[in-house]
ZALUMDREN-851665 format. One line per 10 residues: number of its first residue (from 1); their letters; for each residue x, y, z of C-alpha. Coordinates in Angstrom, 2 decimals, padded with zeros to 5 digits. Each point is the difference from the previous one (the first is absolute). Layout:
NUM = A = X,Y,Z  ...
//
This chain:
1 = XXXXXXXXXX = 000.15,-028.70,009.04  001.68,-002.40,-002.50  002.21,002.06,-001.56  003.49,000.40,001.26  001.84,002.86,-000.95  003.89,-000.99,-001.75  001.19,003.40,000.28  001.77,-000.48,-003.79  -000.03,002.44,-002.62  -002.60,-001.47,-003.11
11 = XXXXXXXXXX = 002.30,000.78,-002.77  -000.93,-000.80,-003.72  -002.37,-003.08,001.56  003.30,-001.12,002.17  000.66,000.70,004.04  003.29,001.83,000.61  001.40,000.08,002.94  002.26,003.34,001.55  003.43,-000.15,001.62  -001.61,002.24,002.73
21 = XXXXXXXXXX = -004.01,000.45,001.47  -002.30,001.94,002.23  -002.79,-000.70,002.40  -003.23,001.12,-000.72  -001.99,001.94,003.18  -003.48,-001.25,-000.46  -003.20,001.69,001.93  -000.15,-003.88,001.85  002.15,-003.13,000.31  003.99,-000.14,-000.67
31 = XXXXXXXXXX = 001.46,001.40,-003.15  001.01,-001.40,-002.78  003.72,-000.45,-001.60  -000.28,001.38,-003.26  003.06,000.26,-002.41  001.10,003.43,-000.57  000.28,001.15,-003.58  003.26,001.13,-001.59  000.68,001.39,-003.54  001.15,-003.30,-000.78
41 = XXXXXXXXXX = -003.85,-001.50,000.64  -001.41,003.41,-002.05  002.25,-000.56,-003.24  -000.89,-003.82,-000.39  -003.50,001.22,000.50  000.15,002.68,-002.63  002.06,-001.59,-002.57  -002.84,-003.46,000.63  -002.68,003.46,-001.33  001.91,001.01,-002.66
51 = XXXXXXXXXX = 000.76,-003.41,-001.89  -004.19,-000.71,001.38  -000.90,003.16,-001.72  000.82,-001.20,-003.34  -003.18,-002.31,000.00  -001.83,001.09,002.62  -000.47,003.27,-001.47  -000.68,-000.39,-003.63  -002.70,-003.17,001.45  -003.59,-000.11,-001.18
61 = XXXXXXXXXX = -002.30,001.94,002.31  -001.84,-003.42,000.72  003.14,-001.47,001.72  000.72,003.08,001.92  -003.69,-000.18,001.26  000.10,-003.25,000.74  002.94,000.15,001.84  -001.64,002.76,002.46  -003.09,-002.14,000.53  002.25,-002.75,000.62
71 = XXXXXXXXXX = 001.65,001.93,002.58  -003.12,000.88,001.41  -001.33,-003.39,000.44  003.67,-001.16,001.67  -000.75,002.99,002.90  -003.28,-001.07,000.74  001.10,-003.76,000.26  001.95,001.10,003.22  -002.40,002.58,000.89  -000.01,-000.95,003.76
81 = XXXXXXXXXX = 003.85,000.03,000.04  000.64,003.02,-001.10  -002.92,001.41,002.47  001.86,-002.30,002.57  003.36,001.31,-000.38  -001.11,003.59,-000.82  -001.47,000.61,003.05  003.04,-000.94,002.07  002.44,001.64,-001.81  -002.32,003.68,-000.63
91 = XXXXXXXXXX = -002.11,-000.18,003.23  -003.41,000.65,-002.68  -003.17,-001.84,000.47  -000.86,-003.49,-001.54  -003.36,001.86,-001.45  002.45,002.63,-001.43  002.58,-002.35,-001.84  -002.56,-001.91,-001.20  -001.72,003.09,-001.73  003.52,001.37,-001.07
101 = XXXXXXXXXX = 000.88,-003.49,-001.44  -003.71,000.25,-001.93  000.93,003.26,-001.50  003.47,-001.38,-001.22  -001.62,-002.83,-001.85  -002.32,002.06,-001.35  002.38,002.52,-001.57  002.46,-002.79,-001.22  -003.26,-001.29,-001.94  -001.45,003.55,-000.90
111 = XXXXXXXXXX = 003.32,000.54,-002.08  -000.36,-003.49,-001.84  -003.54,001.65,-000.80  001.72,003.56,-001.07  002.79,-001.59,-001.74  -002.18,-002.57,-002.18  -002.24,002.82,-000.93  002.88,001.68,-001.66  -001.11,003.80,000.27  002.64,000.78,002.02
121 = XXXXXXXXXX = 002.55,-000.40,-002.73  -001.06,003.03,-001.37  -000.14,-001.07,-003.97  000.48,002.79,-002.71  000.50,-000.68,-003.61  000.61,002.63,-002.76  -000.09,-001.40,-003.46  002.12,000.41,-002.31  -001.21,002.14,-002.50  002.65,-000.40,-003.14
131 = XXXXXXXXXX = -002.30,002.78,-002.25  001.14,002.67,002.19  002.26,003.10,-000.55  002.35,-001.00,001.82  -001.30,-003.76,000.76  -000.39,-000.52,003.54  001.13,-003.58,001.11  -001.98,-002.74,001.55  000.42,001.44,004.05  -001.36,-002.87,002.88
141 = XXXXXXXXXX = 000.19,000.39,004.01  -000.56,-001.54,002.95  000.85,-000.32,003.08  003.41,-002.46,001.02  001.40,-001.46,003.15  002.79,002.03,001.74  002.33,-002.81,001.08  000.34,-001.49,004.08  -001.56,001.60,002.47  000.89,000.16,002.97
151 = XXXXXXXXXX = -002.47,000.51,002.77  000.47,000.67,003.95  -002.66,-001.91,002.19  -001.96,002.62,002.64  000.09,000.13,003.92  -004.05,000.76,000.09  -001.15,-002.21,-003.11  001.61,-003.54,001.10  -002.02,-001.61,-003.64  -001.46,002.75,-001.77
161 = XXXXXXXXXX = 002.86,002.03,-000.33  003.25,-002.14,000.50  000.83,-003.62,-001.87  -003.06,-000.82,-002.02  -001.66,003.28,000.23  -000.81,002.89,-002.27  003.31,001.05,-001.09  001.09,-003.47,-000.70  -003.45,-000.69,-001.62  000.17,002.63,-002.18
171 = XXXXXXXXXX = 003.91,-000.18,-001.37  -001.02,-003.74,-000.60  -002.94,000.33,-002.10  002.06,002.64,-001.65  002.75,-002.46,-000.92  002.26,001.03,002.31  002.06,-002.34,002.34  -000.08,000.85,003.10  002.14,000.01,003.14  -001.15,000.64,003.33
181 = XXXXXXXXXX = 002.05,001.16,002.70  -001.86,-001.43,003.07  -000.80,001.85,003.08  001.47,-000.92,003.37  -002.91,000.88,002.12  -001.72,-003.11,-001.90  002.62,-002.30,-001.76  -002.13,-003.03,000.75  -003.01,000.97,-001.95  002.01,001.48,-002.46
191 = XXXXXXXXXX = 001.40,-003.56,-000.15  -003.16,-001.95,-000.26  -001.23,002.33,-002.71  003.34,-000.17,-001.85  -000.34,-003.73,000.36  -003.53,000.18,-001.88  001.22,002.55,-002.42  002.79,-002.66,-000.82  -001.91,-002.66,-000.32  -002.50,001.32,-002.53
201 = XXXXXXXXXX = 002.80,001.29,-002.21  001.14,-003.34,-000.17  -003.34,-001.54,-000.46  000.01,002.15,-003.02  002.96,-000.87,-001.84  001.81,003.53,000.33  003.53,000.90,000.70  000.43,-000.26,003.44  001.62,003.63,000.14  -003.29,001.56,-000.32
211 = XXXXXXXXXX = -000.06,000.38,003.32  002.51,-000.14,002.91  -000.30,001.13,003.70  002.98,001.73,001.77  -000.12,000.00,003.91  001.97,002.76,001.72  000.00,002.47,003.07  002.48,002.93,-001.04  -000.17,002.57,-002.38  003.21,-001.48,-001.94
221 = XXXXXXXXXX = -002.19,-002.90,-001.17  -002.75,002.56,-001.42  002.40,002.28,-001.59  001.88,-003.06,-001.73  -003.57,-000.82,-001.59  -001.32,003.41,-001.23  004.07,000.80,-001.52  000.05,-003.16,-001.69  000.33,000.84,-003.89  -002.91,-002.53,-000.78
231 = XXXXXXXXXX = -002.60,000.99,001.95  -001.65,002.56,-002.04  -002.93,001.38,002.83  -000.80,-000.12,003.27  -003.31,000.00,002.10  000.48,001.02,003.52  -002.67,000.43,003.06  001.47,001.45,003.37  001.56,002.79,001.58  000.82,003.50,-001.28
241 = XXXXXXXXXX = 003.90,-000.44,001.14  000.35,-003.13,-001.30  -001.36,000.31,-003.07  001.30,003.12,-001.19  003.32,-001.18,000.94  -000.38,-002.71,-002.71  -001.95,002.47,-002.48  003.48,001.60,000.04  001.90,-002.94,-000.81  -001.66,-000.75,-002.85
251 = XXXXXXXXXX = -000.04,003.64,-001.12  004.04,-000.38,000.19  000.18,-003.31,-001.83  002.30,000.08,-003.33  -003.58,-000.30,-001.60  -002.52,001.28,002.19  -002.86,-002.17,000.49  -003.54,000.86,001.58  -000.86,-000.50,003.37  -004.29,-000.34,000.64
261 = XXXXXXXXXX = 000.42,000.49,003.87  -003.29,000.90,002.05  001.20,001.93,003.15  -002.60,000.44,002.23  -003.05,002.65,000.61  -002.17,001.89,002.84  -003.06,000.17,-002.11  -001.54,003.09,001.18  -003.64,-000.22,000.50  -002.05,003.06,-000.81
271 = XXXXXXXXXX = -003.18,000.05,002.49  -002.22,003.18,-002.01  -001.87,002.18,002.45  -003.47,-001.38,-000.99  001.56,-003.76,000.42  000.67,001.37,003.18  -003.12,000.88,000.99  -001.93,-002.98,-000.96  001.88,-002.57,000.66  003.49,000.73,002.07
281 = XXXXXXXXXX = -000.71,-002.95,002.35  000.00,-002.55,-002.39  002.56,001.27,-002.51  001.97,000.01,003.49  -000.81,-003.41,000.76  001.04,-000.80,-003.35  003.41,001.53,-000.06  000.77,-001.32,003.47  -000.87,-003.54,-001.25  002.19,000.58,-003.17
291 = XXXXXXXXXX = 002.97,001.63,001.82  000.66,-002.84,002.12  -000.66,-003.29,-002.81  002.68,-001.72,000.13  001.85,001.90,002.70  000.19,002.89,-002.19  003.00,-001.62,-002.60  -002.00,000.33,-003.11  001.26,002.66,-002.60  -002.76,001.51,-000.87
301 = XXXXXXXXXX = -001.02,000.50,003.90  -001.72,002.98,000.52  002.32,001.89,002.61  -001.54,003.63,-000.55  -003.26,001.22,000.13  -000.81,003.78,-000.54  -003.46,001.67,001.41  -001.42,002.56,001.52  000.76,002.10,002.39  -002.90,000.26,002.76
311 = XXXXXXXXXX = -002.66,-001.88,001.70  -000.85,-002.29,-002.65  003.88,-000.87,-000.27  000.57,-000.10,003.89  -002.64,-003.13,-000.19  001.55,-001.35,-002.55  002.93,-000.05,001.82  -001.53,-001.56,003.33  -001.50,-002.70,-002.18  003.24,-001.57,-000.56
321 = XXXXXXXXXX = 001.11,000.51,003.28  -002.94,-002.24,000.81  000.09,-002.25,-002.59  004.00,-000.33,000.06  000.07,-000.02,004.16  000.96,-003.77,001.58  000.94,-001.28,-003.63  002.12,-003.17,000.52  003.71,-000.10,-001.09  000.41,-001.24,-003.29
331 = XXXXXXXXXX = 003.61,-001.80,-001.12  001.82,001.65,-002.46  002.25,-001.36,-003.02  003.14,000.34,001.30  001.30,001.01,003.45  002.06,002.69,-002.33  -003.53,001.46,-001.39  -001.05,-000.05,003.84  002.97,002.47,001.01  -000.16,001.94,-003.29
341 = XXXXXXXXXX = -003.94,000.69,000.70  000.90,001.14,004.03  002.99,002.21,-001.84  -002.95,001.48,-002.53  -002.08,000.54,003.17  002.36,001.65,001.90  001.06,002.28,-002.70  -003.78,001.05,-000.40  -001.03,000.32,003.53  003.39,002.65,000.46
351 = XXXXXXXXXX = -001.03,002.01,-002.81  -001.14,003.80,000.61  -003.86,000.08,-000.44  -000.86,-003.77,000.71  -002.22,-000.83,002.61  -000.88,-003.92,001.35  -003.55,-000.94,-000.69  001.12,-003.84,000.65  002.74,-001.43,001.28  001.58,-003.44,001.16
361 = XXXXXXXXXX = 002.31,-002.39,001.14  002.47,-002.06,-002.94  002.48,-002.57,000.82  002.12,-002.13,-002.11  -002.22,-001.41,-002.74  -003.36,001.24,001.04  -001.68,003.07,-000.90  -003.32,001.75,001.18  -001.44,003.62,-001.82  000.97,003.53,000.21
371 = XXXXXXXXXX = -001.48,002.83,-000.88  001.48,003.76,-000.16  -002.20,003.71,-000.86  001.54,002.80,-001.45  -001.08,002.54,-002.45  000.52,001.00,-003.53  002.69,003.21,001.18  001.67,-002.51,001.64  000.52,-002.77,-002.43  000.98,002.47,-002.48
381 = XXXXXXXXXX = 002.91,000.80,002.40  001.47,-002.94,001.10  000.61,-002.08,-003.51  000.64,-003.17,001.95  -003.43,-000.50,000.83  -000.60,-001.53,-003.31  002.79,-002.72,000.66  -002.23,-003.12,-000.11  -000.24,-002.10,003.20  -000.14,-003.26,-000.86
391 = XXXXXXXXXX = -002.43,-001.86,002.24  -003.40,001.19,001.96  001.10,003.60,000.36  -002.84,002.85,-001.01  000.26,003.58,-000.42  -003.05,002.49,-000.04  000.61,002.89,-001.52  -002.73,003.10,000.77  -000.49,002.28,-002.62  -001.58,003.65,000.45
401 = XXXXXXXXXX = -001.60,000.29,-003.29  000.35,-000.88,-003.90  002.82,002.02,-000.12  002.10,-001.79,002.06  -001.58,-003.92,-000.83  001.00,001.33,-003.87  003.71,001.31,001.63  000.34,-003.50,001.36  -000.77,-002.04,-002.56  002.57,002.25,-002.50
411 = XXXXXXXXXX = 002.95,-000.55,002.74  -000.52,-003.86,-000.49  002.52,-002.22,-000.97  -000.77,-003.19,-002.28  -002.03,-002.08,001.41  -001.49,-003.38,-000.80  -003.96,001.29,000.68  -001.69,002.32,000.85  -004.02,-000.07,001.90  -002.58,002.13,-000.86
421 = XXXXXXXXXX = -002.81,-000.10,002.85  -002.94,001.89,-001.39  -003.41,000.66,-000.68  -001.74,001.99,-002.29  000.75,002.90,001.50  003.29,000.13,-000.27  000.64,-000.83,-003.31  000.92,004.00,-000.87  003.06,-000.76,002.61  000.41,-003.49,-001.65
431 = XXXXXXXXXX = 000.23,001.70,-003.74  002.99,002.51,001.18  001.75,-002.96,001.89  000.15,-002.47,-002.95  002.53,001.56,-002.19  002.19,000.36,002.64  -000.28,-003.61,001.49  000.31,-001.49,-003.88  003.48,001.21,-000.32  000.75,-001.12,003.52
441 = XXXXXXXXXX = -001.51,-003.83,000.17  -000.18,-003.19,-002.01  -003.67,-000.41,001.75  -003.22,002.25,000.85  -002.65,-001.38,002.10  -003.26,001.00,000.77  -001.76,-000.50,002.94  002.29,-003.12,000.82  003.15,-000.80,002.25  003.04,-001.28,-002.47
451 = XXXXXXXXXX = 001.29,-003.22,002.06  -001.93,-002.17,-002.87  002.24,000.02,-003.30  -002.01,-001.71,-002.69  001.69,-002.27,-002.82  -001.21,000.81,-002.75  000.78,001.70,-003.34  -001.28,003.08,000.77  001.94,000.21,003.39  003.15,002.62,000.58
461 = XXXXXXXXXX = 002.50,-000.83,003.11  002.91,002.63,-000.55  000.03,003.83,-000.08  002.14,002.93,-000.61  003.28,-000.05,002.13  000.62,-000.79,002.68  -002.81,-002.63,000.41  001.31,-001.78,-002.76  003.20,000.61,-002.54  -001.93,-000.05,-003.56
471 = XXXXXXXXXX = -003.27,001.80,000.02  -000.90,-001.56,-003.07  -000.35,-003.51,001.48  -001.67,-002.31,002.06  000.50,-002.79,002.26  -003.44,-001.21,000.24  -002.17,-001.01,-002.82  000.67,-000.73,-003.37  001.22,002.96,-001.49  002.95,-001.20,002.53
481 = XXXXXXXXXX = 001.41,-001.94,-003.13  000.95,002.68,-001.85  002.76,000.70,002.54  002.07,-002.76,-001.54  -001.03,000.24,-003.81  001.35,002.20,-002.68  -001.15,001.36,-003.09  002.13,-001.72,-003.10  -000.56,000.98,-003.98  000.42,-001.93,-003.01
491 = XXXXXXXXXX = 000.11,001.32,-003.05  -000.34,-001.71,-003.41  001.26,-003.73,001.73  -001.56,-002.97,-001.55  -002.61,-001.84,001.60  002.03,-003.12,001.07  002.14,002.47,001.98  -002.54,001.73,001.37  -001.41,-001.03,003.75  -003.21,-002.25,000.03
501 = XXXXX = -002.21,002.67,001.25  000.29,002.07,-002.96  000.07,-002.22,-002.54  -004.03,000.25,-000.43  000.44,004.18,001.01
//
């Protein structure tokens, strides 16, 4: 590796340095000295926004997009860096980061695609029409940048969902500034990206405060950057507690601001009785394999699975044993994830009505599957049961009949996804359970496992409370913009006034 970490701040295209720092615990090698963020580091960082915002946001589509596929092209020329120093610090294959990093490019340069386009400005024009008792006005409308952004980088998602990844992506080809408060399980990639992020914005002649990177361990540093009064939104990926503790903040801001966090999902897994029947080996196989990808820490890991009581389900049931038993320990994010995912096992293994199906050893940073039975009666009476587990935890869940698979579904909290397994033979059950799982996901699958979260525009990552804190968002995909737009009117303004997009509307 060629890159060596500095441990600075990247504020407004300058390294600052903090009167205090932390070390970082990475999954191999020493830690790094990072500088720990202070309010002091978030207000030059947010004021750098604000005075950016006055170009950055009223710039032509063209230079926003270029911008992002400038970006894009600065990642990928230190591609085996950032898989180099990646690995150390999260413990995640080469073959992983090097997919992850793939998919971060390939948003950043699916927005320049969505933003050139210009669709998602959402153009209306109502003539005047002077003749009229009374005359109605000449009425346009589309869609404006919010202001900075300020975007917290994710645990699981080292690229795609921390410095350059979806949330920054989209506030940027928005118009929006953006600053990112780095995580500490990874500050050196969030440093190498930051670096390339940097370095396109100045290759493109833009205020350097369009985007700044904050490094920072507590919860002080986060709160200073969501309660500043010039960041406008916030994107968020990570725990329940943590994020709803800054949902609230910015709930009791002087002028409330909105807060896009996604919180985490079990993404129940229907198996239908006829499913069962012809295939409960492989859809076993199948949720075994997805369970445990990427040691379990994905959000939209599929944690429950609800079937049958019987024979039918009883093999089910020894076909993950089998295809779970001997799996190798896999190394987890953080050795704080590690002991949080023990605490979520312990918790479900002492609950009334659970019984082991699988079970293992966990040490520090390692972790290797579980998997717990209980039945529909039982989950319905001990709430905590749908408390994700983040990591390679799995719940069955045996159900006695429609009755009580329909019972289960309705008790549901919001959830990321949710799996239909089915054949044509259950699609009577599969017709009663859909209007129950729309109002309760983001996501319905069929005949899938939901560990694969396409980008693309017709993709929705977020769901009612409390998988994610706006239902009527996304994080993933390009209807993930509109999180950081809003709708502005102008009425009867001349044409020089008006913005470039509408002048030909």
């Amino acid at each position: 590796m060629t890159f060596v970490p500095h441990g600075l701040h990247l504020i407004a295209g300058q390294r600052v340095k903090s009167a205090s720092c932390f070390t970082s615990d990475p999954a191999e090698g020493p830690g790094l000295l990072i500088c720990e963020g202070t309010a002091a580091e978030v207000d030059a960082a947010a004021r750098a926004a604000e005075d950016a915002f006055a170009g950055f946001g009223w710039a032509p589509r063209t230079v926003r997009a270029d911008l992002l596929e400038r970006i894009a092209d600065a990642i990928e020329a230190r591609a085996a860096d950032i898989t180099a120093i990646g690995t150390r610090e999260t413990g995640l294959p080469a073959a992983r980061l090097d997919g992850e990093r793939g998919r971060t490019t390939g948003q950043l340069r699916l927005f320049a695609r969505h933003i050139r386009d210009g669709a998602y400005l959402d153009r209306r024009h109502d003539p005047a029409l002077p003749g009229r008792t009374p005359p109605r006005p000449d009425i346009r409308m589309m869609q404006r940048p919010i202001g900075p952004v300020a975007v917290f980088g994710a645990s699981n998602f080292p690229l795609a969902f921390s410095t350059a990844g979806g949330d920054t992506a989209a506030a940027l080809a928005a118009g929006c500034p953006v600053i990112v408060k780095g995580h500490p399980a990874h500050p050196g990639t969030a440093e190498i990206v930051a670096e390339a992020i940097t370095e396109a914005v100045a290759a493109a002649g833009l205020h350097p405060g369009v985007f700044s990177l904050v490094q920072g361990s507590t919860r002080e540093v986060g709160a200073a950057l969501v309660q500043h009064p010039a960041i406008r939104a916030v994107g968020f990926t990570g725990s329940l507690g943590a994020g709803r503790a800054l949902f609230d903040l910015c709930a009791r801001r002087p002028e409330p601001i909105p807060f896009f966090g996604e919180l985490g999902s079990t993404n129940p897994v229907f198996v239908l009785p006829a499913a069962l029947a012809a295939r409960g080996e492989a859809i076993a196989q199948g949720w075994a394999a997805s369970l445990t990808l990427g040691a379990g820490q994905f959000c939209t890991n599929p944690g429950i699975v609800v079937l049958p009581t019987g024979e039918a389900g009883d093999r089910f049931l020894a076909a993950v044993g089998k295809a779970l038993d001997g799996a190798a320990p896999q190394t987890m994010l953080t050795a704080g994830i590690a002991a949080s995912f023990r605490a979520g096992r312990d918790r479900v293994a002492a609950t009334a009505g659970v019984r082991a199906v699988l079970t293992s050893v966990c040490d520090r940073r390692n972790a290797t599957p579980y998997v717990f039975e209980t039945t529909v009666a039982d989950w319905l009476a001990n709430h905590d049961l749908g408390e994700e587990v983040f990591g390679p935890l799995g719940l069955v869940v045996r159900s006695r009949g429609e009755a009580e698979t329909l019972a289960f579904a309705d008790s549901l909290l919001g959830q990321l996804t949710a799996t239909l397994q089915m054949e044509s033979g259950d699609m009577a059950l599969a017709r009663r359970l859909l209007p129950i799982l729309e109002r309760k996901v983001g996501r319905v699958l069929a005949n899938g496992f939901p560990t694969g979260v396409e980008v693309c525009d017709a993709m929705v990552h977020g769901g009612p409370y409390p998988a994610s804190t706006n239902f009527g968002a996304t994080s993933v995909g390009t209807l993930s913009i509109r999180r950081f737009l809003r709708p502005v009117c102008y009425q009867n303004l001349p044409l020089p006034l008006l913005p470039d997009d509408l002048h030909d509307y």
